[in-house]
Residue, then its C-alpha position, 0 to 999 in steps of 0.5 A: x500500500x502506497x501513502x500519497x505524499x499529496x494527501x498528506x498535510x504539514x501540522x503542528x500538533x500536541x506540541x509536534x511538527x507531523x504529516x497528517x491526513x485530513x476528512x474535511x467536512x465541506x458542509x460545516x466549511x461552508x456553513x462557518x465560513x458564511x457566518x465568519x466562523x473559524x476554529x473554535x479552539x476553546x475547551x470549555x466551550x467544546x466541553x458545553x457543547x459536546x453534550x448537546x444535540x445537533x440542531x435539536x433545541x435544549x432548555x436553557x434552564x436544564x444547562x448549569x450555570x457554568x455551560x450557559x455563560x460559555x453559551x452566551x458568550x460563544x462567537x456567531x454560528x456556534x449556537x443560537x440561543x432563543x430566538x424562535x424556541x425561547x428559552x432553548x440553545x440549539x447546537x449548530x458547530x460540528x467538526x469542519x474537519x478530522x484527522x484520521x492519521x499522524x505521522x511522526x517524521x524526519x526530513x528524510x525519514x527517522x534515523x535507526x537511532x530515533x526510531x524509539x522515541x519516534x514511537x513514544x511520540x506517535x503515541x500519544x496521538x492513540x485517543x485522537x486518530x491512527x498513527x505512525x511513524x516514516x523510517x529512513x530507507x532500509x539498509x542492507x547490514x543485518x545490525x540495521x535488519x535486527x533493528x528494524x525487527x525490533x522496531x516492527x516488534x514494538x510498534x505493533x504493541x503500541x499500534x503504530x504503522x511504520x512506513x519507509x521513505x522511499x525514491x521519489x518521496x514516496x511513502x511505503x507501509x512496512x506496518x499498517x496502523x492499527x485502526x482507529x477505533x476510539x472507546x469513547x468521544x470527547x471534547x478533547x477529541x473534538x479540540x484537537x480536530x480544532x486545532x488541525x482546522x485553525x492551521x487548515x481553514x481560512x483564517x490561519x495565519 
């Protein structure tokens, strides 16, 4: 299986330069965009928001204090509150976009060297999406064979994929990525999909 080097976009995440690959959700794009909306990169906003349904209104007075004042005090296009449902908040921000893969990854693959605090790095992306690591390409001596098995054997216990930098930049999977199948969602979660959409959307810098 092939990475497309064009699918992949340049991020900062979790305090990491990476290569990601991004679902962008054209509808929510549009819908933000016609209302000025960027990324909302709030935490105790996604944490009022995360609970209440789509588009479906919600009493304002079955939300605590706390959440309301947040409510209120969110930009045009998150919710509307009154309005035509009086005392109700309607939920209208949804993801714009989400990311399936990071990718851990030097300028030309990581060194044999690297290759354990790599996997530690990728790691930490285990609650948002899939991920892995690119290894510089395969050398021929069998001390370098003896790593890499040790490296597979590792990023397989920790569901990393680990992918070879080939000629021509293109990537190769030596070790798919375990898939993605988070235990519950979060606003963390959604935070973090913010935070790829602030470098990604209109209004990045």
């Amino acid at each position: 299986m092939l990475l497309a080097e064009q699918a992949l976009v340049g991020l900062r995440l979790r305090g990491q330069q990476v290569q990601a690959g991004v679902t962008v959700f054209a509808d929510e794009v549009r819908r933000r965009s016609s209302v000025g909306l960027g990324a909302v990169d709030s935490r105790t906003l996604l944490n009022a928001l995360h609970d209440l349904p789509v588009d479906l209104p919600v009493s304002q007075s079955s939300l605590d204090a706390h959440d309301l004042r947040n409510l209120h005090a969110a930009p045009p296009g998150v919710v509307d509150l009154g309005g035509d449902e009086g005392d109700a908040v309607v939920r209208r921000l949804v993801p714009a976009v989400r990311v399936e893969l990071v990718l851990v990854h030097g300028p030309h693959g990581i060194d044999s060297c690297e290759w354990d605090a790599a996997v530690r790095d990728a790691s930490q992306f285990a609650p948002f999406c899939a991920r892995g690591v690119v290894v510089s390409c395969l050398a021929s001596e069998q001390q370098a064979r003896k790593e890499m098995d040790l490296l597979l054997l590792k990023a397989r216990f920790y569901g990393v994929g680990v992918a070879v930098q080939g000629q021509a930049e293109s990537l190769r999977w030596l070790l798919e990525p375990a898939p993605y199948r988070p235990e519950r969602h979060s606003a963390a979660q959604w935070l973090f999909h913010e935070q790829a959409w602030s470098q990604l959307g209109p209004g990045r810098s």
